[in-house]
C-alpha positions as CSV (number, residue, x, y, z in Angstrom):
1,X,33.6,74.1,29.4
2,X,35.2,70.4,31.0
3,X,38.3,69.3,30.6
4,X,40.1,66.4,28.8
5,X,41.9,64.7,31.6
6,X,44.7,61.9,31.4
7,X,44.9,58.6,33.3
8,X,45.7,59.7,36.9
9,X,44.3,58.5,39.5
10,X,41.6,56.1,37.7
11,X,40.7,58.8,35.7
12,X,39.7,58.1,32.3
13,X,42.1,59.7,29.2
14,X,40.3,62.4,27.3
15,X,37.5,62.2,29.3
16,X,35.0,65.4,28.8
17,X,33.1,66.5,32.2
18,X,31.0,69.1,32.5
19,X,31.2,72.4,34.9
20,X,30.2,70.8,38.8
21,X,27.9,74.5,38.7
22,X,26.2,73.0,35.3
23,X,25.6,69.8,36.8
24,X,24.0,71.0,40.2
25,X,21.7,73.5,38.2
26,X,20.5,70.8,36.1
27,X,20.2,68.4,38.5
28,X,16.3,68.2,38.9
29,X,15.8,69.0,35.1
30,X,13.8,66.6,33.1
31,X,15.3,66.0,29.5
32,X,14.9,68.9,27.4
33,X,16.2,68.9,24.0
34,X,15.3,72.4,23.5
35,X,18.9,74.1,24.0
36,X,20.2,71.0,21.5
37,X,17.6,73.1,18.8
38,X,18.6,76.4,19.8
39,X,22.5,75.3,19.3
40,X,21.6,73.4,15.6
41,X,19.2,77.1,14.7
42,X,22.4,78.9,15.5
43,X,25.0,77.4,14.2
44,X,24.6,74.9,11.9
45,X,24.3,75.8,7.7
46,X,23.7,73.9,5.0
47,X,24.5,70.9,7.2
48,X,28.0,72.6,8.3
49,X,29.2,73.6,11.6
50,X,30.0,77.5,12.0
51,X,32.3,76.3,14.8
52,X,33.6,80.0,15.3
53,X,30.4,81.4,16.4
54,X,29.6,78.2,18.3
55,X,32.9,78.7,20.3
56,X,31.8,82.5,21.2
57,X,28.7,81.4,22.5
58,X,29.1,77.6,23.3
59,X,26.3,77.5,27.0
60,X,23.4,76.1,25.2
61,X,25.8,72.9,23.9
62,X,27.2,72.9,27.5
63,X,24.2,72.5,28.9
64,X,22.2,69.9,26.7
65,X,25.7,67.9,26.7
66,X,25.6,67.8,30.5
67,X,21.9,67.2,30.8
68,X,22.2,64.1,28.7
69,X,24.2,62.8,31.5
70,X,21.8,63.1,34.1
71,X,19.1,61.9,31.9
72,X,18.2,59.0,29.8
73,X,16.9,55.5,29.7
74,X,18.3,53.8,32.1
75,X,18.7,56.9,34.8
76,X,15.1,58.2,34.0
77,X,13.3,55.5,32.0
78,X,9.7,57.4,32.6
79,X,11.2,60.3,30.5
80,X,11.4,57.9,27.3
81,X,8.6,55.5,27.4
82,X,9.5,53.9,23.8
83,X,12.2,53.0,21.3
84,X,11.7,56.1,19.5
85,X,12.3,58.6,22.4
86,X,15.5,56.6,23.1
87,X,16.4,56.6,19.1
88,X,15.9,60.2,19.1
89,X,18.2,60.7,22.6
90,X,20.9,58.9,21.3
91,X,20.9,60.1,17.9
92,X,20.6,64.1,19.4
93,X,23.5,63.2,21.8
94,X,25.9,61.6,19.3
95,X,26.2,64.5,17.4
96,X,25.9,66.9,20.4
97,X,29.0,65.3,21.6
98,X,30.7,65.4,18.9
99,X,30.8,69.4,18.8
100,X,31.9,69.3,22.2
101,X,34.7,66.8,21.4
102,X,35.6,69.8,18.7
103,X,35.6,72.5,21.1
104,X,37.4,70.8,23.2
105,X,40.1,71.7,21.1
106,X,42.3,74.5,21.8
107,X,41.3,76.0,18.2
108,X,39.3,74.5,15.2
109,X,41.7,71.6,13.9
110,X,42.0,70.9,10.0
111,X,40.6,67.5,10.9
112,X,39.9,65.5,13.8
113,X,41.0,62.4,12.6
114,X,44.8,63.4,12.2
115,X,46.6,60.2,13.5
116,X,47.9,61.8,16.3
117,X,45.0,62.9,17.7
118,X,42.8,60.5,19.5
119,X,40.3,58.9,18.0
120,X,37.1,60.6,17.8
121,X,34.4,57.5,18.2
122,X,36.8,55.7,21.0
123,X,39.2,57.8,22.6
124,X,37.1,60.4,23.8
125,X,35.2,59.3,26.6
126,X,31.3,61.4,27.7
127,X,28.9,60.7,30.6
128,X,25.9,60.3,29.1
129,X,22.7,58.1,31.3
130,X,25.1,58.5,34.0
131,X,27.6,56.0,33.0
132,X,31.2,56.9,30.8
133,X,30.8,55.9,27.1
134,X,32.7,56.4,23.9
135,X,30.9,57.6,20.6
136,X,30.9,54.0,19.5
137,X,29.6,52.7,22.5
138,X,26.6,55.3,21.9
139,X,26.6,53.9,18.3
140,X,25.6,50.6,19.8
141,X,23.1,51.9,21.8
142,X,21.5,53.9,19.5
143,X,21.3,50.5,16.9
144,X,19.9,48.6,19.9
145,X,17.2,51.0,20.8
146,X,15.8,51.4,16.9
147,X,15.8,47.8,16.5
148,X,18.8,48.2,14.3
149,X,17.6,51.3,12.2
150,X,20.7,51.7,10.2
151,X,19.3,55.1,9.0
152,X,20.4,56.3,12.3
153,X,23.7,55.8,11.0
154,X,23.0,58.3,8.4
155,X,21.8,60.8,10.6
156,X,24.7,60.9,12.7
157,X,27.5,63.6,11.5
158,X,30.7,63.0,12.5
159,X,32.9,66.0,12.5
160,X,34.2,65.8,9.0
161,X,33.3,66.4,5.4
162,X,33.1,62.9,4.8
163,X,30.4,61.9,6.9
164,X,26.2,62.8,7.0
165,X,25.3,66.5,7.2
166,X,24.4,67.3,10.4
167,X,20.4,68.5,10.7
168,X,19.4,71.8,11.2
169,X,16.7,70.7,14.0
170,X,16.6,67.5,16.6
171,X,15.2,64.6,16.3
172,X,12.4,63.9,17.7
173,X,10.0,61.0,18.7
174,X,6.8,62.2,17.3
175,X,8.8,62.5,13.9
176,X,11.6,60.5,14.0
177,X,10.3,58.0,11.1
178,X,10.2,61.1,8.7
179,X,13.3,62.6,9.6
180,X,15.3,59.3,9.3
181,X,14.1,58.6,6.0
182,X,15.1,62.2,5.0
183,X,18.7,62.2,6.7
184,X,19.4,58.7,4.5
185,X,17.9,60.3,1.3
186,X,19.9,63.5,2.1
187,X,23.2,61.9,2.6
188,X,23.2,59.5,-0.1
189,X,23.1,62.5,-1.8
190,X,26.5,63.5,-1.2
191,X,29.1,62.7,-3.2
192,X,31.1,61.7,-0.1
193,X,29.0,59.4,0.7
194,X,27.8,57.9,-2.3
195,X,29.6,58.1,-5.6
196,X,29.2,55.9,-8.9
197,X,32.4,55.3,-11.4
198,X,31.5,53.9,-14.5
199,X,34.8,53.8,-15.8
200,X,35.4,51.1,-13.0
201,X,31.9,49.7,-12.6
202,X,32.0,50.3,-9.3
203,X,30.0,52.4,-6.1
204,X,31.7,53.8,-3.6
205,X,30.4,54.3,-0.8
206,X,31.2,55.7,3.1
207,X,33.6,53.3,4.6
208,X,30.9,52.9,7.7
209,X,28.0,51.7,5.2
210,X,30.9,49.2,4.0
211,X,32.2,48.1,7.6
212,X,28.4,47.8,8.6
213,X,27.1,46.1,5.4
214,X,25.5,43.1,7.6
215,X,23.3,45.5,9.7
216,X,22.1,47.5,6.4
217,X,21.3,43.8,5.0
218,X,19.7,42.4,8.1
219,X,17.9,45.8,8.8
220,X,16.4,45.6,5.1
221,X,15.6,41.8,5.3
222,X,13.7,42.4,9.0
223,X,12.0,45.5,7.3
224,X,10.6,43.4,3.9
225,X,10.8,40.3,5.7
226,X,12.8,39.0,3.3
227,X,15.3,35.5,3.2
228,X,17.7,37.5,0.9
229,X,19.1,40.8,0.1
230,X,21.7,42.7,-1.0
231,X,23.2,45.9,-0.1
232,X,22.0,47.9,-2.9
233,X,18.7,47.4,-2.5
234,X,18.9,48.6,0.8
235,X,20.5,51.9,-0.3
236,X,18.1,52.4,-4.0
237,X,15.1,52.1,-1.1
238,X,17.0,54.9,0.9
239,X,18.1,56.9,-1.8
240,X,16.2,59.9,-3.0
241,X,14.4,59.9,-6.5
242,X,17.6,61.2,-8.2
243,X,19.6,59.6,-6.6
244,X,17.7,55.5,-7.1
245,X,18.0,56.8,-10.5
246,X,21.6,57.1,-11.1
247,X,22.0,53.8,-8.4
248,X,19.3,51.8,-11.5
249,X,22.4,53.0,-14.2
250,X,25.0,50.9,-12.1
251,X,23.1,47.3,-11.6
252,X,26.2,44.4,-11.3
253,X,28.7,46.6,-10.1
254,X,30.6,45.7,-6.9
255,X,30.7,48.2,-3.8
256,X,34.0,49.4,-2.3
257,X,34.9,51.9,0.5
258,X,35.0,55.8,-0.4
259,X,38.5,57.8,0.1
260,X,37.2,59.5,3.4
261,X,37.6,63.0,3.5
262,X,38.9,63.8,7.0
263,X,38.7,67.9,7.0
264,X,36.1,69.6,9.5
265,X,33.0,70.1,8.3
266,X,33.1,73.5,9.4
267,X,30.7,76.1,7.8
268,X,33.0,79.4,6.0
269,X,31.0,83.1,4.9
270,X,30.3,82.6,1.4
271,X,29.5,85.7,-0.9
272,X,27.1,83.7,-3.1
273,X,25.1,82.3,-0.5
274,X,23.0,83.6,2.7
275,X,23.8,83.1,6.4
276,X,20.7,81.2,7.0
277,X,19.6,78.9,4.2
């Protein structure tokens, strides 16, 4: 599966490698992200992560993780011949990564984010375009290549309950405006996300949204070509119908930075509901 290895050596702490077999098999591969779909048709529900059956049968994440390391951009440019086949590489790879960063877990933690643990979007370290990057270095990246798309943001889900859904299919050039604007809508939806108290005329909102308020602004002000804005009118433009509805009720209230729910998202067997949505 890799292995997290420490600083020995030069070698880079909690660094995740893929199987020297996987790598020589894909070698000559061209990007694919068609084992990235088959892993989000199997085991993703209602936006969750069934991270048990994902751990029985983790090869197609194996592979699509390593072949994002031969592939990309810089290594193979031809294969992306715009900004949105690199928006929709990064974007795929994120979150791909972010499972693997899970299962490289001994077991399914309560949380990745427990402060003993490294940290998820720094301390765990990927090859992806052929170069060692952190989840926040791909972050950046992924900003850069959408011309600061902050919906990206919103599309990416991070491996706990208070961050975006993850997608039950990849992103994909041909689409990518569409499913953007439907992964914002979709997780300004959720209360962990977005969330309006009256009784303190306040909306609260996912500490990322707060820590990158200026790229939401700018993002908005490039889009409209606008002098000024503010960050809720970037978010009643993102928001669903229902949800630009409620945002309309709470006009003058000031933003501040939801309690983040750290647990996994991981997906449980409900009675009430079916396996596949």
């Amino acid at each position: 599966m890799g292995v997290v290895v420490g600083v020995a050596g030069g070698c880079v702490e909690n660094a995740l490698r893929p199987d020297a077999s996987l790598l020589r098999e894909l070698r000559n591969q061209p990007y694919s992200d068609r084992d990235w779909a088959i892993v989000l048709r199997d085991n993703v529900r209602y936006g969750l992560v069934d991270y048990q059956t994902l751990r029985a049968n983790p090869e197609p994440l194996l592979r699509y993780c390593a072949l994002v390391g031969l592939t990309g951009p810089t290594r193979t440019p031809d294969q992306f011949p715009g900004r949105t086949h690199e928006t929709a590489y990064y974007v795929n790879a994120y979150n791909a990564l972010v499972l693997w960063a899970v299962l490289s877990r001994p077991q399914d933690p309560p949380t990745m984010y427990d402060y003993s643990m490294p940290q998820l979007e720094y301390d765990y370290h990927f090859t992806l375009d052929g170069a060692m990057v952190t989840l926040m270095r791909i972050e950046d990246k992924m900003l850069k290549a959408s011309g600061g798309d902050v919906r990206t943001l919103l599309a990416t889900s991070r491996a706990a309950m208070g961050t975006p859904r993850l997608a039950g299919e990849p992103l994909r050039p041909e689409t990518l405006d569409r499913q953007l604007a439907d992964a914002a809508a979709e997780a300004l939806d959720l209360p962990e996300i977005l969330r309006i108290d009256h009784s303190t005329r306040s909306i609260q909102v996912w500490q990322l949204i707060m820590s990158r308020q200026n790229d939401f602004i700018e993002w908005w002000k490039d889009q409209r070509r606008l002098r000024t804005a503010y960050l809720f009118n970037v978010l009643l433009e993102l928001a669903s119908p229902q949800k630009r509805r409620a945002l309309q009720s709470a006009v003058g209230y000031s933003f501040r930075g939801i309690a983040f729910d750290r647990s996994l998202n991981r997906w449980e067997r409900r009675a009430d509901r079916p396996l596949v949505p």
